[in-house]
Backbone as ProteinMPNN parsed JSONL, in Angstrom:
{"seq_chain_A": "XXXXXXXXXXXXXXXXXXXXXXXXXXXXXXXXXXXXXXXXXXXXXXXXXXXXXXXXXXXXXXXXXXXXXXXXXXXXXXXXXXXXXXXXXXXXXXXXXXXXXXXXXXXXXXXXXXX", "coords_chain_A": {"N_chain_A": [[77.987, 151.27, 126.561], [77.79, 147.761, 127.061], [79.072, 145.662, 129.613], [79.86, 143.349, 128.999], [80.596, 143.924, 125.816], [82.857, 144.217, 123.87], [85.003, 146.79, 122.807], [87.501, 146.688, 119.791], [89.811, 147.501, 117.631], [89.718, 146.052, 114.826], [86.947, 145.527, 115.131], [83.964, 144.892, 117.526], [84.027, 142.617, 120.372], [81.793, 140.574, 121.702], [81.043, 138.753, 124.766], [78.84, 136.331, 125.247], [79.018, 134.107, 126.781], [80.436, 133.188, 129.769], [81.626, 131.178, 131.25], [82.913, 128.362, 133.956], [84.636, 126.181, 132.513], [84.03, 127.196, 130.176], [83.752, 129.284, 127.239], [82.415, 132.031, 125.014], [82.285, 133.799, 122.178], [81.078, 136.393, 120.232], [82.614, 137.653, 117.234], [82.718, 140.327, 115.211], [83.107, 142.101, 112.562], [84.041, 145.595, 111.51], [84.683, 146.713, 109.283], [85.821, 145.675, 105.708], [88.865, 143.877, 105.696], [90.206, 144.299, 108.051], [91.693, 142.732, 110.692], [92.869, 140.848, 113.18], [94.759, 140.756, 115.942], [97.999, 139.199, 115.182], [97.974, 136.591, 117.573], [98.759, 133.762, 120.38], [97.947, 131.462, 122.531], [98.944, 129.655, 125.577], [97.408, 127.86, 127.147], [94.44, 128.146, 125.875], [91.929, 126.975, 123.839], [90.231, 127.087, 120.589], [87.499, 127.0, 118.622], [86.278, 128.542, 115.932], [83.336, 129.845, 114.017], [82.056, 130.953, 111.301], [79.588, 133.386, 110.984], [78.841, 134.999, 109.264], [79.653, 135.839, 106.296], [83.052, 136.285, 104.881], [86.633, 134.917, 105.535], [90.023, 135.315, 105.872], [92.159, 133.142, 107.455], [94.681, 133.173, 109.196], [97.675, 131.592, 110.306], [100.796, 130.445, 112.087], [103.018, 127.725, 111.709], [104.544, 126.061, 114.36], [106.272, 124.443, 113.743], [107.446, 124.443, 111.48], [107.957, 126.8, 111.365], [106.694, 128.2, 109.165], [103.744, 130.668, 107.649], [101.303, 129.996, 106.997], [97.671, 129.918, 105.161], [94.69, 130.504, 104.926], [91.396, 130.459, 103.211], [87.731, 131.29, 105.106], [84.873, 130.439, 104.228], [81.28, 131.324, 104.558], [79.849, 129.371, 106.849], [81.954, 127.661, 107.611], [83.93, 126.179, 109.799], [86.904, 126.131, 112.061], [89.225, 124.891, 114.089], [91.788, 126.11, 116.514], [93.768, 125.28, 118.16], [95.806, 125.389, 121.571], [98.766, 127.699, 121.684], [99.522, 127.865, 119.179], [99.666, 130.713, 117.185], [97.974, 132.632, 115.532], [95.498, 134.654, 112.844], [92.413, 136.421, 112.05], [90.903, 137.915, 109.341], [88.547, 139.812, 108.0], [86.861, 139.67, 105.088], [85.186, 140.668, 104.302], [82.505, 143.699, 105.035], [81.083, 144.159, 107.786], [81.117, 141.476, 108.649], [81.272, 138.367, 110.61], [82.063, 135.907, 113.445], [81.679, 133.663, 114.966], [82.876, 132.023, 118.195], [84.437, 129.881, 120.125], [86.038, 128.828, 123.534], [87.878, 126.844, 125.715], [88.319, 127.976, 127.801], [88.096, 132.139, 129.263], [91.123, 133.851, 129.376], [92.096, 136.351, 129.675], [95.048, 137.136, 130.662], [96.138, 135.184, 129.405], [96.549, 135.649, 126.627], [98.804, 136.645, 123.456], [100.26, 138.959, 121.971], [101.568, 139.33, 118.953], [102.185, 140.302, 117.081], [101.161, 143.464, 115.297], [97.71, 144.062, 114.304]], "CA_chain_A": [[78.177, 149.906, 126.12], [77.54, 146.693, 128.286], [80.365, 145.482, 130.228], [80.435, 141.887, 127.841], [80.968, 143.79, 124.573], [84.225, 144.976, 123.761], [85.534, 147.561, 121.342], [88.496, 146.487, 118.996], [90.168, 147.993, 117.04], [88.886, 145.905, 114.13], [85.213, 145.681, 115.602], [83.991, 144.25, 118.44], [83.866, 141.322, 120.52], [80.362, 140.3, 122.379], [81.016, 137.669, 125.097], [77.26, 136.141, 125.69], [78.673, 133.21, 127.677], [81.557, 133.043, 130.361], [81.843, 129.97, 132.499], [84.224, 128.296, 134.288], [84.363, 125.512, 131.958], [83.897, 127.287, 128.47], [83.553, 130.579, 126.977], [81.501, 132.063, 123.81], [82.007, 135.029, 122.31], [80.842, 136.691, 118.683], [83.335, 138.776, 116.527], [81.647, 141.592, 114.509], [84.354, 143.494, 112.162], [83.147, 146.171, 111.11], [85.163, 146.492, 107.522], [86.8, 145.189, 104.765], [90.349, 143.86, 104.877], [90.36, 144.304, 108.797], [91.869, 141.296, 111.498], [93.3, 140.612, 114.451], [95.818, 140.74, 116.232], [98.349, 137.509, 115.765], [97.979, 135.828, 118.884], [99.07, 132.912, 120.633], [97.451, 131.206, 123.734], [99.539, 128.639, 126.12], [96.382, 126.721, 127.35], [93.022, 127.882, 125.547], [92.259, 126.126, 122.087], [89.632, 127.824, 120.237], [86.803, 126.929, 117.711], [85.231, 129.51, 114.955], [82.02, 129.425, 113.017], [81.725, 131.812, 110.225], [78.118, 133.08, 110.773], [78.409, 135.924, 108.463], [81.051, 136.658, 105.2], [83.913, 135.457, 104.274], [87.453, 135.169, 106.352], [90.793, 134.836, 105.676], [92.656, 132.688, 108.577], [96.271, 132.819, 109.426], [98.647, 130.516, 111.0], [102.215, 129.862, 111.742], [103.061, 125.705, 111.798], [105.631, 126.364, 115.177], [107.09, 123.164, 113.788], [108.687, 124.632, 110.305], [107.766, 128.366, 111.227], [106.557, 128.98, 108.476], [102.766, 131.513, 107.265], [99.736, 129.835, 106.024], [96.411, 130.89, 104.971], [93.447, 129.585, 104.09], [89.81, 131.441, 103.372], [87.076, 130.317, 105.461], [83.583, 131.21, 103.564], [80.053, 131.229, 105.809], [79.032, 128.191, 107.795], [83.128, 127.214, 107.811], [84.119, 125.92, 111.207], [87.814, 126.015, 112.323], [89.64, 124.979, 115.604], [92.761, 126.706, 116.946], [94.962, 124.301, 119.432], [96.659, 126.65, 122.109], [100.364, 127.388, 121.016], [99.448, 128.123, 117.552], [99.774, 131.879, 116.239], [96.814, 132.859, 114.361], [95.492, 135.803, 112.914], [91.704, 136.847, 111.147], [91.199, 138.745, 108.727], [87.333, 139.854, 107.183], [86.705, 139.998, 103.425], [83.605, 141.586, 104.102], [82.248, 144.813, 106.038], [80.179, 143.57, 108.994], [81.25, 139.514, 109.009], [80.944, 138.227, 111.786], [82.961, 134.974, 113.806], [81.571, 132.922, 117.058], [83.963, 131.908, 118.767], [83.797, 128.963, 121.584], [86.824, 128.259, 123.739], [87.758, 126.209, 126.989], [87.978, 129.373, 129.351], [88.577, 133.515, 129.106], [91.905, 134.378, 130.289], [93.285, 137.647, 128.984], [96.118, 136.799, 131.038], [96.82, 134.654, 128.199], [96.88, 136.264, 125.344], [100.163, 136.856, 123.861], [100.229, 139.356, 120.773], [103.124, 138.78, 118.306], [101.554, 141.148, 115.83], [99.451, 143.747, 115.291], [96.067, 143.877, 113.38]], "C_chain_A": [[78.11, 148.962, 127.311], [78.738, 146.303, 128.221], [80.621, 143.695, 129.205], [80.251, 142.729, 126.016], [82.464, 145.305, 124.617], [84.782, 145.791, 122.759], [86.834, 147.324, 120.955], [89.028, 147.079, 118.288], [89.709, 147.72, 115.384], [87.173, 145.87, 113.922], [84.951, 145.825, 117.069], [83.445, 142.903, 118.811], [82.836, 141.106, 121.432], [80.87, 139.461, 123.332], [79.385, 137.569, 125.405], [77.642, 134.921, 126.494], [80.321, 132.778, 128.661], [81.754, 132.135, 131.858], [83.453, 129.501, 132.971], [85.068, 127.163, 133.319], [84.768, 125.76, 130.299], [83.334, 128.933, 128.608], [83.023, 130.995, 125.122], [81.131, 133.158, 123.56], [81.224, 135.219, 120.361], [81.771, 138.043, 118.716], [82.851, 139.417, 115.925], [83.505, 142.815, 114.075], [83.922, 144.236, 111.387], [83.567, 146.834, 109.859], [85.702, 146.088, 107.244], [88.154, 145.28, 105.42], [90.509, 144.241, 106.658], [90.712, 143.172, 109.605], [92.286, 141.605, 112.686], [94.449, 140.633, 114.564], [96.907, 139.673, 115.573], [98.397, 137.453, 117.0], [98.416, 135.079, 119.124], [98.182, 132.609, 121.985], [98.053, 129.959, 124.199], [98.389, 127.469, 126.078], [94.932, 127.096, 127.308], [93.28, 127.494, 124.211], [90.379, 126.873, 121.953], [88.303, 127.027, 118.953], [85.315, 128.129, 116.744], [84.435, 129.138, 114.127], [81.97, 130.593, 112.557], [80.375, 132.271, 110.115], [77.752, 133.589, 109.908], [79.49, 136.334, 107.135], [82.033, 135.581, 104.804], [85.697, 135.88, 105.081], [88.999, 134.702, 105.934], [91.808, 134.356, 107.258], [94.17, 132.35, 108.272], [96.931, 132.289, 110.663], [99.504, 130.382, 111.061], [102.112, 128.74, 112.513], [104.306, 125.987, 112.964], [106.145, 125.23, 114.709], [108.116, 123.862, 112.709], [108.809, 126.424, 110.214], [107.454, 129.028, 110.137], [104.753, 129.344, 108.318], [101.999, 130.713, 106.679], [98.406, 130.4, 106.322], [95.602, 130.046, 104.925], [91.859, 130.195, 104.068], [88.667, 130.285, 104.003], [85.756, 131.015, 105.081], [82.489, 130.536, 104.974], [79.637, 129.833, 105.848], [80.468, 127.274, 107.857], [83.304, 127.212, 109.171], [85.989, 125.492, 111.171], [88.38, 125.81, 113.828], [91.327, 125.131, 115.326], [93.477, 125.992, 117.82], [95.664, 125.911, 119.855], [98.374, 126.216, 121.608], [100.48, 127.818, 119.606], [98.761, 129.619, 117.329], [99.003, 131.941, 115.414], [96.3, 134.922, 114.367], [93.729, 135.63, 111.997], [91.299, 137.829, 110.61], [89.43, 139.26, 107.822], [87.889, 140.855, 105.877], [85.557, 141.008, 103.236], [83.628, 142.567, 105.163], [81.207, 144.047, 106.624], [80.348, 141.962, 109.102], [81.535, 139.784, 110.595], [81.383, 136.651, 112.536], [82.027, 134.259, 115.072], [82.67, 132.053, 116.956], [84.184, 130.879, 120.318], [85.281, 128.789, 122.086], [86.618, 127.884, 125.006], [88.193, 127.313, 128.081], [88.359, 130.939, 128.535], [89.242, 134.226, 129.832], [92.395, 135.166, 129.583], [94.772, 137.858, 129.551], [97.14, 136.007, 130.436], [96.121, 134.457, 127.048], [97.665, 137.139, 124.539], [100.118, 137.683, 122.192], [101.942, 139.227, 120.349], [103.145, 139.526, 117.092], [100.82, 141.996, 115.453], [98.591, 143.733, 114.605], [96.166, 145.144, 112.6]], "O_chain_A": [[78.356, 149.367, 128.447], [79.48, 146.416, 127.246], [81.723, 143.216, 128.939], [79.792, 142.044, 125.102], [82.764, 146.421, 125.04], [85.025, 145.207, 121.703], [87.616, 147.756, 121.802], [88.049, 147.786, 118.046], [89.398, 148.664, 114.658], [86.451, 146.098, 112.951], [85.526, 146.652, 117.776], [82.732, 142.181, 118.114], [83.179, 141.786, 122.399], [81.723, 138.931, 122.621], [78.738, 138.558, 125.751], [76.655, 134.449, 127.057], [81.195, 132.1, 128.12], [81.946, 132.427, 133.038], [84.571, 129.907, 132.654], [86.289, 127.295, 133.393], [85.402, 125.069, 129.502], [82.791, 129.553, 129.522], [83.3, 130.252, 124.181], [80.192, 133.746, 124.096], [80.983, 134.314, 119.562], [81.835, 138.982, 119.509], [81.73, 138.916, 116.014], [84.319, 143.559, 114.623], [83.335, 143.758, 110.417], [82.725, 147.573, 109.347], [86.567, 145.712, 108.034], [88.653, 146.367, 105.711], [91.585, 144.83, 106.561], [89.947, 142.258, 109.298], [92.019, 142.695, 113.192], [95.249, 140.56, 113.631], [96.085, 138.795, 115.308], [98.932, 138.389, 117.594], [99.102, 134.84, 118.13], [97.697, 133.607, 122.518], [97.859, 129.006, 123.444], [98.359, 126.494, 125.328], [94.147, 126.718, 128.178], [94.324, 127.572, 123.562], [89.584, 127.079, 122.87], [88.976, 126.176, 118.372], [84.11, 128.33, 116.892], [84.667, 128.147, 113.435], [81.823, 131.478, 113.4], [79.739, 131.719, 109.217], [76.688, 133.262, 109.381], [80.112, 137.384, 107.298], [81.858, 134.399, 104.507], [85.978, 137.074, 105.179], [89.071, 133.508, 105.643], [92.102, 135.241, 108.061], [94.684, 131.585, 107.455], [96.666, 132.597, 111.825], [99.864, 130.003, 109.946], [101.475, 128.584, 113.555], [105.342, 126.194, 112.331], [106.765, 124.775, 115.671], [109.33, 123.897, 112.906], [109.432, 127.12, 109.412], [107.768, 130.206, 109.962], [104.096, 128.425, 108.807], [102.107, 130.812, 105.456], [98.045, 131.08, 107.283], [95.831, 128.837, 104.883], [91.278, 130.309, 105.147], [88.56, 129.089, 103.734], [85.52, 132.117, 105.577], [82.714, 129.741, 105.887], [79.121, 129.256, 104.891], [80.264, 126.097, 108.153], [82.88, 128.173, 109.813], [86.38, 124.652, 110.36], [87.974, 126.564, 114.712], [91.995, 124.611, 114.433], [93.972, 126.908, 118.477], [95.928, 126.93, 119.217], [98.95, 125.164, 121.332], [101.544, 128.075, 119.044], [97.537, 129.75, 117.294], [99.209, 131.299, 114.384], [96.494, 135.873, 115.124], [93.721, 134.672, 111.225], [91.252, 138.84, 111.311], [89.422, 138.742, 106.705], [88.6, 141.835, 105.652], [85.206, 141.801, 102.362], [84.451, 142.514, 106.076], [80.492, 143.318, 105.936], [79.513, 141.337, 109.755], [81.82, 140.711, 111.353], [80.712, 135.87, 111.862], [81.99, 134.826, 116.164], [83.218, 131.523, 115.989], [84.039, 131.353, 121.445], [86.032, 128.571, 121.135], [85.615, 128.247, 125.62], [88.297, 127.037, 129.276], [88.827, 130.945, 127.397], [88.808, 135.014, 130.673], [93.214, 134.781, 128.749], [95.573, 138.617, 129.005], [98.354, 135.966, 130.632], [95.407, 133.558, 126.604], [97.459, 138.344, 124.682], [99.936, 136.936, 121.23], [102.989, 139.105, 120.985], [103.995, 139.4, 116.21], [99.682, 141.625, 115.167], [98.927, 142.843, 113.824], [95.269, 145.46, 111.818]]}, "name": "protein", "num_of_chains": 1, "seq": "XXXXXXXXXXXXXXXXXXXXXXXXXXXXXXXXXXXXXXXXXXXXXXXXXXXXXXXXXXXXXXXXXXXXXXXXXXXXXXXXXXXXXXXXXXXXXXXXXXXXXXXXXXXXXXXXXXX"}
């Protein structure tokens, strides 16, 4: 495997673009009813494009702590603010996520959950 694609536990993750600036990866899960971790990130904020399927996206509101959802079907675009607990989830076998954020620090990325 090339050193920019990563194996997950739900799929994997491609990076094709890692600046200092901005970062740009594609998600690829490779079945049904599979997601992510929950996460959190101090200071990256995130934006997804649905290229392939159908996604269910989770969130906790750190204001009232409480779980929302919301399905994001293909060509749906969502942004993530850092600080905010999220989780995805594919409806489909092989969907697929890009993924743009303002840098790639695995140094912060704070699981709170697992996948």
């Amino acid at each position: 495997m090339n050193n920019n694609i990563n194996k997950k536990i739900w799929g994997m993750e491609i990076t094709w673009a890692d600046e200092e600036q901005y970062c740009a990866k594609i998600l690829v899960f490779e079945k049904t009813l599979v997601k992510t971790p929950f996460v959190f990130h101090n200071h990256i904020n995130k934006t997804f494009f649905v290229s392939l399927g159908r996604f269910k996206f989770r969130w906790i509101d750190t204001k009232d702590g409480k779980m929302y959802e919301q399905i994001l079907e293909e060509g749906s675009v969502h942004t993530v603010k850092n600080l905010t607990p999220w989780s995805l989830e594919s409806q489909i076998e092989g969907g697929s996520v890009m993924q743009v954020s303002n840098k790639n620090d695995c140094d912060d990325t704070h699981i709170i959950l697992g996948g």
